[in-house]
N, C-alpha and C positions, 0 to 999 in steps of 0.2 A: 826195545819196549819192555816194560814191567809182566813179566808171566804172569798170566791168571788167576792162579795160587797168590800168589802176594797180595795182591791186591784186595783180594775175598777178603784174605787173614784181616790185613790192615784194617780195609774197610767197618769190618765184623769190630777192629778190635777202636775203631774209634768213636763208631758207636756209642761201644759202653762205656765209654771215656766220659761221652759230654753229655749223654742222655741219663742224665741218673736221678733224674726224678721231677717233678710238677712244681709249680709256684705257683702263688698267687699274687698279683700287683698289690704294692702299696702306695704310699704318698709323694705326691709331685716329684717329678726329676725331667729328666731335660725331653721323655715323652710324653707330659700329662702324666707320667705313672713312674714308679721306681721299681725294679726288680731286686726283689730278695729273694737271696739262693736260698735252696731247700735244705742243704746241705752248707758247711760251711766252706768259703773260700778254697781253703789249705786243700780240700779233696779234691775240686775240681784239677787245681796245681798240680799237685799227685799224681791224681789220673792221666790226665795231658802228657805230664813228663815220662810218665810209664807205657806209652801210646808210642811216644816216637822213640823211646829205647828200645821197645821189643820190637817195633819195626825195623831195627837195626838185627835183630838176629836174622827176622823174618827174611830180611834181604839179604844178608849173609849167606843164608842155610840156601836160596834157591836161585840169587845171580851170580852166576860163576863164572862166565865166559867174557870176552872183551868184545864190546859192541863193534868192533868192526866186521868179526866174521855173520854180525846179523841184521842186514839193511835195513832200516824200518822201511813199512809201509808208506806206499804214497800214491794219491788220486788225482789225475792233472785234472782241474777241474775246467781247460784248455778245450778238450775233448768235444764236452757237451755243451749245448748252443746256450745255455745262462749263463757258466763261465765266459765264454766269448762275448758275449753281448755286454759281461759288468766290466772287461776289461779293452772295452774298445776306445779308440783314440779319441773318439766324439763325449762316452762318459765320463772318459779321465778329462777331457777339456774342460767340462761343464763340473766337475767338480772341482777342478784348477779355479773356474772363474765365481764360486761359492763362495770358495774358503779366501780368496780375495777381495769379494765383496765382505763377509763376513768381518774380514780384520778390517777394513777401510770402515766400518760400522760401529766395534768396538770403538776405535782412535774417535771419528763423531761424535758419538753419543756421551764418551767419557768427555769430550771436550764442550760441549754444546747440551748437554739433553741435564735433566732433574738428577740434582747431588746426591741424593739419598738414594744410598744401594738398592733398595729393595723398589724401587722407581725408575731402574735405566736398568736396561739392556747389559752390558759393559762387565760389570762383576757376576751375574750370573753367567753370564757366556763364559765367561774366562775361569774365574774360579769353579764353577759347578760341572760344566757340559764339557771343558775342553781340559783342564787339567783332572778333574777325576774322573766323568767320561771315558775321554781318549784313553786314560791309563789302561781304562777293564778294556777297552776296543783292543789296542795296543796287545795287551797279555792275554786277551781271550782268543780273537782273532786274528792279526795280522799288522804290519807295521802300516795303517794307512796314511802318520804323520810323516810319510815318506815319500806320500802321491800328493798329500793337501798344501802341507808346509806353505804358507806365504812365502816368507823370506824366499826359501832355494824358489819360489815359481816368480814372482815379482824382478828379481837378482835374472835368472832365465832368458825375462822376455826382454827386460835392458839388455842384454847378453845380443838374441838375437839381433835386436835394433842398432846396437853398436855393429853388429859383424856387415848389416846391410849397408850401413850409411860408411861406414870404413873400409869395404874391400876385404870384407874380412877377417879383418884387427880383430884380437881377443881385449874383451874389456878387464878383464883379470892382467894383476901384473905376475901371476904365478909365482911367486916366490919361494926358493925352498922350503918346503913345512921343516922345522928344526925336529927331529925324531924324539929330541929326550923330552921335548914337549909333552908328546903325546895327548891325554885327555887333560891335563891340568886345566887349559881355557876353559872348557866344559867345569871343571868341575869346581873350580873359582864361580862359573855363574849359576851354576845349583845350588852352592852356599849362598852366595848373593841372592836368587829369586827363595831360597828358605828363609834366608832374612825378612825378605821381604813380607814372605805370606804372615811369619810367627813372631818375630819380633816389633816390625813398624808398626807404629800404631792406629795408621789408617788404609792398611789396603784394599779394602772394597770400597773405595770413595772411588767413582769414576773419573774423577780426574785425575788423580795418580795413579791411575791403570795407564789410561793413555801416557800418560807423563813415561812412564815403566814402559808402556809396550814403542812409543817413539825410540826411547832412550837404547832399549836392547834393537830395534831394527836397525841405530848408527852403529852397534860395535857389532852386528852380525854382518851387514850389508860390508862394512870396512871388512874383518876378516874374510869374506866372499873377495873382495875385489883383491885387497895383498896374496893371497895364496891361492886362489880360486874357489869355486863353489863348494866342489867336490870335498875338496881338502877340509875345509874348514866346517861342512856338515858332517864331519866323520870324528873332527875332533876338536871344536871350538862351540859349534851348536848345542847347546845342552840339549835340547828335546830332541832332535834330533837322534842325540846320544843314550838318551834317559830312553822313550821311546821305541829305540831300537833295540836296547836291551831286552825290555818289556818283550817285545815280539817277538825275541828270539823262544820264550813261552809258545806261542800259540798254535794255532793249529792251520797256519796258511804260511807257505812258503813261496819265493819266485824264483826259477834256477834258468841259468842260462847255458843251452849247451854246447853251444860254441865258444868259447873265447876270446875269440878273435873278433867276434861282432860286439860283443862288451865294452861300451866304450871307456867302462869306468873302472876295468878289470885291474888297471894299474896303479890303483889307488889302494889296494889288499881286499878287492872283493874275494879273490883266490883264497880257499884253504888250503891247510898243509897237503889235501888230498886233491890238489889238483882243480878241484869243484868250484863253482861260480853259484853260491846261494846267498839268496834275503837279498838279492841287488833289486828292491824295489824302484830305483832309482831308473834301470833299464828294464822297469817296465811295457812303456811306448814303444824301446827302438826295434826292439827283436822280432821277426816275423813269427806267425804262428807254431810253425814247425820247428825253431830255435829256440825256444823258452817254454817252460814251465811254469804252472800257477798250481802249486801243490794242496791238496787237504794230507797232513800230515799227522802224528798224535806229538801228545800237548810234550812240551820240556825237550826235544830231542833237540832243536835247536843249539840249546846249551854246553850242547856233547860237541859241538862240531870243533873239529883238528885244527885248533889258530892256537897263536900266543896273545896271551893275556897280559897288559903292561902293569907298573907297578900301580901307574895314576888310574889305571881301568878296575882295578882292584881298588883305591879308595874311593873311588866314585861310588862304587857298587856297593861298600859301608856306607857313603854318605846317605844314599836311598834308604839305608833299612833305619837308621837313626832319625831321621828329621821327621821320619812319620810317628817313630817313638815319642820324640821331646815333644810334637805336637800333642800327642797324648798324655805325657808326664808334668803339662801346662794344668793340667786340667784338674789334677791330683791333692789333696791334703799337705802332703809332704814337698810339692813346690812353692801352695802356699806358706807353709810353713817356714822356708828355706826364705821364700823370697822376705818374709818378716824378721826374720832372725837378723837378714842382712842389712836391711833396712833399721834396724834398730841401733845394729853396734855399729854400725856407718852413717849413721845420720844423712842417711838419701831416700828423700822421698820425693823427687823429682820424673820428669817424664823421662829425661835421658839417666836419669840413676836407674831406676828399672828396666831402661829398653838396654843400658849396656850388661844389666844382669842377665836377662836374655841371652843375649849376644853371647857374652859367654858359655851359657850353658850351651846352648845351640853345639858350638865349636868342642864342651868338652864331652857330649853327647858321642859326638863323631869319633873323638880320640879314643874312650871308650871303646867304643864298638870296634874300632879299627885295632885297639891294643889289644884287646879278649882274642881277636880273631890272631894275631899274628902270633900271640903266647900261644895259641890253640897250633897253629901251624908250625912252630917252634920245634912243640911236642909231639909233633905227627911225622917231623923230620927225625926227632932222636929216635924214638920207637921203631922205626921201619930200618934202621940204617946209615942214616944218615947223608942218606943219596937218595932224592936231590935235596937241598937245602932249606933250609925253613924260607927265605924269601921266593926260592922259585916253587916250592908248595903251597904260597898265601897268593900266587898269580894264578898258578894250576886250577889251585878250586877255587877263584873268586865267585867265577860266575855259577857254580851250583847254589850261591846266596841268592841270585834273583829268585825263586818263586819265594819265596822267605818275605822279601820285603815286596810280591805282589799281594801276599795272606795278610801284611801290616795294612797292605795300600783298603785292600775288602774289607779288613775287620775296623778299622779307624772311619771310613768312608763312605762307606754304602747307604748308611740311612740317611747319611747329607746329603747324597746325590737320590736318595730316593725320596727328601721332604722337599729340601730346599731345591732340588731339582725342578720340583713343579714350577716356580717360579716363570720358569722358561716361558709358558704357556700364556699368561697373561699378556708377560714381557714382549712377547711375538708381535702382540696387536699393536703395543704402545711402548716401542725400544726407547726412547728418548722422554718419557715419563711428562708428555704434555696431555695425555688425556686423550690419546688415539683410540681407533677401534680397528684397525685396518682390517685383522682377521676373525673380528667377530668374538675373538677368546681374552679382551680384555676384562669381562665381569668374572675370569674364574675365579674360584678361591682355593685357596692350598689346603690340602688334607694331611691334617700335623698326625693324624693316627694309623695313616697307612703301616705302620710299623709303629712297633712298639719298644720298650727296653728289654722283654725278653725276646725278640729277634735277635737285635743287636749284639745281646750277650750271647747267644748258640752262635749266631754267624760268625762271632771274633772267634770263640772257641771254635768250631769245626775248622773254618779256614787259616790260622793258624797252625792247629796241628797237623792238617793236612799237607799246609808250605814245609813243614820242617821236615816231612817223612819223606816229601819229594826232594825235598833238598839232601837230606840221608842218600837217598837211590842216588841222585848223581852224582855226588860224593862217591859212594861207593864204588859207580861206576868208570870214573874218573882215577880212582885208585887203583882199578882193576888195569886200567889202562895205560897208566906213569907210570907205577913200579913195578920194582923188577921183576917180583912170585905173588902169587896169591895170600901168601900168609904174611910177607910184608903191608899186603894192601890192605887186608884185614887190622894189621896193629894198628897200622894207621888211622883207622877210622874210629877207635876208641876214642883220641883225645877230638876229635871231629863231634862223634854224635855225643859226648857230654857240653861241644860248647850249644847244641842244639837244645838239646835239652836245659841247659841254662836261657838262651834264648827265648825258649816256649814259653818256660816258669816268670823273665822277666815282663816280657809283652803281653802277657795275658794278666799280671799286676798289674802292668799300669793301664792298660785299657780296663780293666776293670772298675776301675776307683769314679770314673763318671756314671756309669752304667750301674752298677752292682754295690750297696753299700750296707751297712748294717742296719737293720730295722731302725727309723726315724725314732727317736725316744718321743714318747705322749708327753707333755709338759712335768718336768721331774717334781716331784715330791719333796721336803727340801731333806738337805742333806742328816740332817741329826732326826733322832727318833722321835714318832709323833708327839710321844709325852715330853720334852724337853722344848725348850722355849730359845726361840732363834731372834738374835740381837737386829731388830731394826736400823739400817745405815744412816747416819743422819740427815745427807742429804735426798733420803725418801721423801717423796710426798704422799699427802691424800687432800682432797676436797674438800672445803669446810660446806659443810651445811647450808640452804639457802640462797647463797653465792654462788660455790661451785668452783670458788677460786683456790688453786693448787698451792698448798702452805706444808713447808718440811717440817719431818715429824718431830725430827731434836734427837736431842740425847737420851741415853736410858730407855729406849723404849724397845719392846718384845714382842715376836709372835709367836703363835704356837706351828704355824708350817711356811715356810715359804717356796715358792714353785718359781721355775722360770723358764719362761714362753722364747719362741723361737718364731716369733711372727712375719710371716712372708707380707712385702712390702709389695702387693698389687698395684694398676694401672683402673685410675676410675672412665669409666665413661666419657666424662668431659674429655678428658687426654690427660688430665692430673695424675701425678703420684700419689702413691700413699707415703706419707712422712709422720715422723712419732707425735704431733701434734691432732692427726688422725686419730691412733691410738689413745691418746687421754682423753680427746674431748668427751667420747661416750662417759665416764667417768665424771665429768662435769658435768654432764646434762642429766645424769641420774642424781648429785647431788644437788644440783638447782632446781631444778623439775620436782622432785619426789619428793620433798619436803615443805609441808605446811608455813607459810608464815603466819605472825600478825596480822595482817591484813587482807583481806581477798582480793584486793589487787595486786597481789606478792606472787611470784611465779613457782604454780602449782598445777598438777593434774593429779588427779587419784588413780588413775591409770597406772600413769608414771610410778607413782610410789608404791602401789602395790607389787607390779613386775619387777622392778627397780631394787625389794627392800631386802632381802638377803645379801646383797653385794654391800649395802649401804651398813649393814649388822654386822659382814664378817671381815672387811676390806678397813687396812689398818698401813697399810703401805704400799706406792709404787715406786718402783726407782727402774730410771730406764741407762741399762751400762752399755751400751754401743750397738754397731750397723756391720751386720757381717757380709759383707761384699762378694767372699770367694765364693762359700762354701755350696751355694744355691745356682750361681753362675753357672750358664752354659755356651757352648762355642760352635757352631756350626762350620767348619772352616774355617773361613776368616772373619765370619761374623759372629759378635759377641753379645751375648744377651746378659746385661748384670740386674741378676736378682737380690734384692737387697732383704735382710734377714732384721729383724728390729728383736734384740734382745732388750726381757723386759721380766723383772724381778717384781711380785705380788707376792706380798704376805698377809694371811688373813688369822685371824685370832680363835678360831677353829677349827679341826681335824676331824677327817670321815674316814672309817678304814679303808677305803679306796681311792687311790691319788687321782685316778681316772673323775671321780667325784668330786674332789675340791676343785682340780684344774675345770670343772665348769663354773664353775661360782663366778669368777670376776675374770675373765679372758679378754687379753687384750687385744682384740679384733676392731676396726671397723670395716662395717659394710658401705656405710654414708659417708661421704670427705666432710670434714670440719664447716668447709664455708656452704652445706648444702642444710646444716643442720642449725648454723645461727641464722639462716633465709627462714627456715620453717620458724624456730624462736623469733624471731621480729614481727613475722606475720600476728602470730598467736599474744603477743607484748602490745601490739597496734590494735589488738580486737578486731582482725580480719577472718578469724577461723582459731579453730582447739584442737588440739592431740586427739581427742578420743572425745568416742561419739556422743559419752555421758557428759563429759565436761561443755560438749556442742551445746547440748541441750540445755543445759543450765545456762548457761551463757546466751542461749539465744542466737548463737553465731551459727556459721557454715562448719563441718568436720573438713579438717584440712586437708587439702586432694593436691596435690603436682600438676596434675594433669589433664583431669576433667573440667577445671573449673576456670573457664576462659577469662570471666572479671578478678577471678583471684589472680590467677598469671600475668596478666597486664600490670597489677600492682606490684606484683612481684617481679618483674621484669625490669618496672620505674627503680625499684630498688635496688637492685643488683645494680645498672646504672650507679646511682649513688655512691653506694659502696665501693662502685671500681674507680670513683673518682676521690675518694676519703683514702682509697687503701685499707678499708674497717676491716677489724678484727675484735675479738671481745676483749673487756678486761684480762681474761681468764690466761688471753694466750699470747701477751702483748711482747711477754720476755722470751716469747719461744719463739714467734711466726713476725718478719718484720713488715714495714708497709707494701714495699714494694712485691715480698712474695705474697702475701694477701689480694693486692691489685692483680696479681697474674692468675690468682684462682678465680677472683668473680668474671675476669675475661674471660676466661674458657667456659664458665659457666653460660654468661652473657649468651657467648657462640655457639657453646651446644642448645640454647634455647632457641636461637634463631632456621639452627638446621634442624632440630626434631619439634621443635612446638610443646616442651614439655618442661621439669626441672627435675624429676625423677633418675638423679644421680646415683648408680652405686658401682658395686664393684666386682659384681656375680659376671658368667662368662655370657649373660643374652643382656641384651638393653630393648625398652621398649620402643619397637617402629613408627607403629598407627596401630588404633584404635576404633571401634566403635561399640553400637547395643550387643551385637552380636557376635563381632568376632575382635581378638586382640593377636597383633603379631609381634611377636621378639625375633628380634636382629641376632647372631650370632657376632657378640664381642670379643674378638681377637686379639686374647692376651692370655702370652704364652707364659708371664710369671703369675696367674690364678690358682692358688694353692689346690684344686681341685678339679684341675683342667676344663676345655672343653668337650661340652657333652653331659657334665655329670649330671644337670638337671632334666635331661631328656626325657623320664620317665615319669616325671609331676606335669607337662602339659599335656600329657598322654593318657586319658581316663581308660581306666582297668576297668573289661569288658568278662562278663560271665557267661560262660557257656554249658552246656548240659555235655557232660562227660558220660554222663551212666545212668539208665531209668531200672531200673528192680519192681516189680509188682509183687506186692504183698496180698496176699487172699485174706 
């Protein structure tokens, strides 16, 4: 166990590592909010890295001794009637026939039940509740994937039925396991299911779940039957393998103290010290008085007296890397990498991209496994050179496990604490037909449970915390293999710098979703206010009265140009926002706002008034592409791609503050395109007016969405229309083609049929129902709204006054 003393220190001293000071949220990121450090990046790095190096003295100066001479603590928790009662033969059954129904459920619903992940059962269970789940159960508490396992229990009860119907026959052909094997099986299908999760392009499709979970039960159930059960969950089963790592963390033990009742003992339950621990497996068989079920403290597991093989040492790299790359997906400098490659290699295909993956994946791993083996190398030459750099990189493998449990927490946790929720709905209605079985189909997910600054402290705290435990057993490990204290001491230099390298990288690249530099306001343009910035010639701007988009030409100048970074929202109907969104407001101020000839010429005064600074200072748009990565976010395996519409506005005047100009003509819409040429045809037919002045002169209705049942009915015939023409206006014939036009009035169509309304936009509430007295807004659920949900909560909320303080004055 770690003395008292160290731990204070450390604890004290990580603290002031990661606590250094307050933020406040800024603009969208993958929680409704973005955290910006108070401080920059570099110090927190700093900090972190000087946390788990002086924790290296710290543990120097006061672990001296070789954990043998000092047993840790343990609680059989056997004893007391709640231990006995969670581990009797009746609970373990009934959770045997759970976790088998449970998988018999997944296979169904991925085969049978509604395709869309977020609608079946199947990918939340699997990706959310059982692989990042089980992992924190697994390293927090105890190897339960050891009691639940499908496979070993399904394989089992074949097992049994073969031995009755046969006399006894073993259904295994027990084949010698080949030793130099070792975990290789295993660790071929953690690269294979890593593949799976980060590279394929569709792994929460429930059907390739099941597809995936049939596929791994033939090459598990096969290894079961060739070698036996035993054999092949100890070194062919990845979770098994993966999982039981993890629990060698935690804080429950199972020891057997007999031997000789162990039926599995000759498979190397036995440690070098004789002992029979974590044989979860002989759970069931041992009588009460034979067996132990420990509360132990956390990491001792780790220490225990076995040989560690070469392939169990790269497996245990391969865990710390694939939770990395899943992080360094997510980064600037993958996307970067992956354009670069994509450029000079002219692949822009589905498998050009997924075998770039692929490879990174693989060179993720080699990485990780080279740094560590140079690092054992040099912990060989240092000490002596006894024992060798290879049987020093098996010695300490597994001090790397809490290392890549801190990656598993700090990468994970808010997925399994947002996307987790999921679960709840999915309970009532596993197979996405519209069930209610338990009543908690209407939930809805709470995206703010956590935020990005959780996120950010959580990776930093657990992190540095993995590394300082990973230092200790290191340490302790060294105190233990070599041959004096002052060897084991050398040793541990080139160890805790590759830690410290570790900290410094994992905490970069988790960082870069989470944590990024103040979002820039719309820039100012690049050359100084006074000098005049060249017009592209393929800009446009709107001609007058029309409205229709004509390029500027040659030779022509502004005095500033800015360029927006417009997030590509989800409207109400279900439509996207597309850059034809973004112009049209731009056309309807230049058609709208401006007087014609004629009073039948399309004009409001409204319009031109609100309308006319944009129409005075706005001299060019030009729209230069759709930035895919940089707004994207990843929940596991689910991909949310927010799209970024870059878009270049020059105006012919400059205000000393960029914050000033960038409102002038922004290129936002709140309304989709086809909800704003419905209102225009309305008001062109002499059905209704923009504004109440113009009503009135006109003699018509003011134009309502909503309230006005014989305008909606007309406007319903129309939309009809429309989706059978495919209309769109002159304006946007070269941009928007028939058929994408026809797919916006249907969705229009259909959102009018389910709300009764046409009051389209793209704010995070849509309106429900209505009446004189009260109006309800729906909460719309869209998670790329540059403003997240919520922000409006405080405008349907009238601010109340209350008498704080009465004074009497004579």
């Amino acid at each position: 166990m770690l003395p008292v003393k160290p731990i204070i220190w450390i604890f004290l001293a990580t603290v002031v590592a990661v606590l250094l000071g307050s933020a406040e949220p800024a603009s969208a990121h993958a929680f409704g909010q973005r955290y910006d450090l108070p401080v920059p990046l570099e110090l927190y790095l700093l900090g972190a890295a000087a946390v788990v190096a002086f924790s290296f003295v710290v543990i120097a100066a006061f672990v001296r001794g070789a954990p043998e001479s000092r047993p840790y603590p343990r609680v059989n928790l056997l004893r007391y009637r709640v231990g006995r009662l969670l581990a009797h033969r009746s609970v373990i059954f009934v959770l045997n026939l759970v976790s088998v129904g449970l998988f018999v459920l997944v296979v169904v619903a991925g085969f049978v039940g509604n395709q869309h992940p977020l609608r079946n059962l199947a990918p939340a269970l699997v990706w959310i509740i059982w692989w990042v789940g089980l992992a924190y159960v697994s390293a927090f508490v105890g190897n339960l994937w050891a009691l639940i396992n499908p496979w070993r229990i399904t394989f089992g009860w074949a097992e049994a039925v073969h031995r009755r119907i046969f006399q006894g026959r073993k259904l295994s052909l027990h084949l010698p396991y080949p030793e130099a094997l070792g975990v290789w099986p295993g660790l071929a299908l953690l690269l294979t299911f890593s593949w799976m999760e980060l590279v394929f392009r569709e792994p929460a499709i429930p059907a390739n779940i099941a597809w995936m979970t049939v596929g791994y039960s033939v090459v598990t159930w096969t290894g079961m039957f060739l070698f036996g059960k035993e054999q092949w969950l100890r070194h062919g089963e990845v979770f098994s393998v993966l999982f039981g790592l993890l629990a060698r963390f935690g804080a429950t033990e199972v020891r057997v103290s007999r031997a000789d009742i162990c039926k599995t003992c000759e498979l190397g339950c036995l440690d070098r010290d004789g002992q029979c621990v974590d044989c979860y497996k002989c759970f069931g068989l041992a009588g009460a008085h034979d067996r132990e079920w420990n509360l132990r403290p956390y990491a001792v597991g780790l220490l225990r007296n076995e040989a560690v093989s070469t392939s169990m040492m790269a497996f245990v790299l391969l865990m710390l890397s694939m939770v990395l790359f899943d992080g360094f997906l997510a980064t600037p400098a993958w996307a970067n990498l992956q354009g670069f490659l994509q450029a000079n290699f002219s692949g822009s295909s589905n498998a050009f991209l997924m075998s770039i993956k692929s490879l990174g994946l693989v060179a993720f791993w080699l990485l990780f496994l080279g740094a560590y083996l140079v690092t054992c190398w040099f912990m060989a030459a240092v000490s002596g050179g006894q024992p060798g750099g290879w049987e020093i990189a098996r010695t300490f493998a597994l001090t790397l496990v809490p290392i890549a449990i801190a990656y598993h927490l700090a990468h994970y946790l808010t997925y399994l604490l947002i996307q987790g929720q999921y679960i709840i709905p999915l309970a009532s209605d596993p197979f996405g037909y519209g069930w209610n079985l338990l009543g908690t189909a209407g939930y809805r997910i709470n995206i703010a449970v956590v935020g990005a600054r959780f996120a950010w402290y959580t990776a930093v705290i657990t992190i540095v915390m993995g590394h300082i435990v990973a230092v200790y057993l290191a340490h302790h490990r060294a105190v233990r293999s070599l041959a004096d204290r002052r060897s084991a001491l050398r040793s541990q230099y080139p160890m805790t710098a590759l830690m410290v390298a570790y900290t410094v990288t994992s905490l970069s690249i988790l960082a870069e979703p989470i944590v990024q530099s103040p979002a820039p306001a719309p820039t100012a343009a690049e050359e100084a206010p006074s000098a005049l910035v060249r017009i592209p010639e393929d800009a446009v701007v709107p001609l007058p009265g029309s409205g229709r988009l004509m390029e500027v030409g040659a030779d022509k100048y502004a005095k500033v140009r800015l360029t927006y970074k417009s997030m590509a929202s989800a409207f109400h109907d279900g439509t996207q926002m597309t850059v034809p969104d973004v112009l049209y407001p731009y056309i309807f101020a230049y058609r709208w706002g401006v007087r014609g000839p004629s009073e039948l010429s399309n004009y409001d005064p409204y319009i031109d008034t609100t309308t006319a600074l944009i129409r005075e200072r706005l001299v060019g748009l030009r729209v230069t592409g759709v930035d895919r990565t940089s707004k994207s976010i990843r929940f596991g395996d689910l991909s949310f791609v927010r799209e970024l519409h870059i878009i270049e506005v020059y105006l012919n005047a400059t205000t000393e503050d960029p914050q000033d100009a960038a409102a002038i003509a922004p290129p936002w819409s709140s309304v989709p395109w086809h909800v704003v040429v419905l209102m225009e045809e309305a008001v062109n037919r002499g059905w209704a007016a923009f504004s109440q002045a113009e009503a009135a002169r006109r003699g018509v209705d003011w134009l309502d969405l909503v309230r006005m049942d014989p305008l909606k009915r007309r406007l319903a015939s129309l939309v009809e229309e429309f989706e059978q023409q495919g209309y769109r206006p002159d304006s946007l014939e070269a941009r928007v083609s028939a058929e994408q036009a026809r797919a916006r009035w249907t969705a229009l169509k259909t959102f009018y049929q389910e709300r009764g309304h046409f009051l389209v936009t793209n704010g995070p509430y849509v309106l429900k129902n209505w009446s004189e007295d009260v109006t309800v807004l729906e909460v719309f659920r869209d998670i790329s709204y540059p403003l997240g949900v919520g922000s409006y909560d405080s405008y349907p909320i009238p601010r109340q006054a209350y008498i704080s303080k009465i004074e009497q004055n004579d």
